[in-house]
N, C-alpha and C positions, 0 to 999 in steps of 0.2 A: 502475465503479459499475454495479449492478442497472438493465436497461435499465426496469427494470418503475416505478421513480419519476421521473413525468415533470417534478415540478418542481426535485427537484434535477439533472436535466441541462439543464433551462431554464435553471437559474441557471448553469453552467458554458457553456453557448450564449453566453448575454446579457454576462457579467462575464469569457470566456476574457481579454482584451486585457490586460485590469486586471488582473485573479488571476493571471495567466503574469510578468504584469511587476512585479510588487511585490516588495520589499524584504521576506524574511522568512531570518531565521535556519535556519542549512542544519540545525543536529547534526550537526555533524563529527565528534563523540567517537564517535556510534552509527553514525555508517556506517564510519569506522576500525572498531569494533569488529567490526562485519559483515564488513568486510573479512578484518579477521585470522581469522575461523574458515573461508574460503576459499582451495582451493587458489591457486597463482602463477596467472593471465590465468582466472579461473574467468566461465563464462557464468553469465549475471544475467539476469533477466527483473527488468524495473519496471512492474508494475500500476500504474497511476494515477499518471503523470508529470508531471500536471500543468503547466507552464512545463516543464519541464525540466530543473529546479536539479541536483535530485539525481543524477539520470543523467549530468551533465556532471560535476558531484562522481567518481561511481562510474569514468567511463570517465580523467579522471585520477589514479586508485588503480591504472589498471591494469586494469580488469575488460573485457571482453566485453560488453556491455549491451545488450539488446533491451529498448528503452523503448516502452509502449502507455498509452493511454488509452484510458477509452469514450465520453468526447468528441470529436467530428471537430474541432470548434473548438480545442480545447484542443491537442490532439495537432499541429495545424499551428501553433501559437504554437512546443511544444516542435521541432519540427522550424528552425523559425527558429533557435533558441536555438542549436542541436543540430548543425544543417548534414548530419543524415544520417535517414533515413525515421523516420518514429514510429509506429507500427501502430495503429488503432482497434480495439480489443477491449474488448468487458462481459467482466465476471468470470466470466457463465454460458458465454462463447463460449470458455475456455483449455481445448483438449483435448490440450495437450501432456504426452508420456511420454516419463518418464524423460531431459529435455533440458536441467535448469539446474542447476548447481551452487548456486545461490540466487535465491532471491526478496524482492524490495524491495518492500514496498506499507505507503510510508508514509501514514498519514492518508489515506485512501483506501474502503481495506474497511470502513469507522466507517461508509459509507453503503449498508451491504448490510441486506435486510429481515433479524431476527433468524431467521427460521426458517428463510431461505436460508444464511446462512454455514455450517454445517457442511458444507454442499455446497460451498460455494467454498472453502472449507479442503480437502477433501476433493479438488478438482480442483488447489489445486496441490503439496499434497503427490505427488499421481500424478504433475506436470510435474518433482519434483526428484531427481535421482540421490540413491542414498542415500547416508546423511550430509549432504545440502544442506540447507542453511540458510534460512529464513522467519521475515522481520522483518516486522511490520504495527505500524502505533499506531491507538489508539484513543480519543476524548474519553469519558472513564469516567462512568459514571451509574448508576441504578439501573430506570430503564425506558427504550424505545423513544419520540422527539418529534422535534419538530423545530426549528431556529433562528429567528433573527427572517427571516432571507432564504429561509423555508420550506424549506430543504435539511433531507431525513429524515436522522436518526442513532440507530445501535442502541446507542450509551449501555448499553455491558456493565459491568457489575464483573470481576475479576478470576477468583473465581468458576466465572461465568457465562460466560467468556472459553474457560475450562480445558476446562469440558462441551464449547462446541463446538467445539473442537479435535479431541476422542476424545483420550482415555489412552492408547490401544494402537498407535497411529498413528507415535508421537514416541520418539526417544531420552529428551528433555526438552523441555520449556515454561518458560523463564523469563519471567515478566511482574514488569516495574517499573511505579512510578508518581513522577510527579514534577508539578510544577504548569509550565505555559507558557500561549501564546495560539494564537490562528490569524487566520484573516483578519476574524475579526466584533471581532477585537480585546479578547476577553472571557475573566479570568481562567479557564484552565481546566484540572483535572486528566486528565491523560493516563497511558493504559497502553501499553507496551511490551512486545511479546511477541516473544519469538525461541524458535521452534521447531527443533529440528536431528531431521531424519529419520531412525528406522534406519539403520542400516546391513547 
């Protein structure tokens, strides 16, 4: 997450224990599918790990997985989880080139200010060999607010999804939408975007 919003990394400070531990449905359909447009043992980078969930999903797929977070808090939950290092990284700190075959950042980038994310799209399209893979979701809306636990969310359409990505950037941009929850527990529509880079 943008180190620049101090209260949604308060709330990840305060609530890591709880959020790392809780019972929430993985998407196993979408990270199989992530999977499959990956070469055999392909390295992964996880933005915003969270607990952990998914990155222990990913590294039994088979994957390579460099799991980060830009909570210190959080990142040592997943490490618990995980039994191997979790890296503290904000989104503005990935200066990696050309080093992952894919990138995982689920629900995560949803809390970047809008008029930074082309930048951080931008940084790890640079981290992915071409052809690598970029999955992010995002709680869809029509402006920039915040929740009842004052965590910021840029609440993109789909849209508004496409522009910050750049057109010239991607092979392709698929963004789905489908309705789920998250941890405020509140009926929500989600977008899904899978980028595949040049090659």
């Amino acid at each position: 997450m943008s180190g620049r919003d101090v209260d949604t990394l308060g709330f990840y400070a305060a609530e890591a224990e709880v959020y790392a531990g809780r019972d929430r449905e993985l998407g196993e359909a979408r990270l199989r599918r992530f999977t499959g447009l990956l070469p055999a043992q392909a390295t992964v980078l996880e933005l915003g790990c969270g607990g952990g969930q998914d990155s222990e999903a990913l590294l039994g797929l088979g994957l390579d997985v460099s799991p980060t977070d830009g909570s210190p808090e959080l990142a040592a939950q997943a490490q618990k989880r995980l039994g191997r290092p979790v890296s503290v990284l904000l989104f503005e700190d990935l200066v990696a080139d050309a080093a992952f075959d894919g990138v995982w950042a689920n629900a995560c980038l949803l809390h970047v200010p809008r008029p930074a994310l082309p930048g951080i799209v931008a940084r790890v399209h640079r981290a992915l060999r071409p052809g690598g893979v970029f999955y992010a979701s995002y709680k869809a809306g029509e402006a920039e607010g915040r929740d009842r636990f004052g965590r910021y969310y840029n609440y993109p359409d789909a849209d508004w999804l496409r522009t910050a990505y750049g057109h010239g950037s991607w092979n392709r941009i698929d963004i789905e939408e489908d309705l789920g929850g998250g941890y405020d527990q509140e009926p929500t529509r989600w977008l899904h975007a899978t980028a595949i880079k040049l090659s």
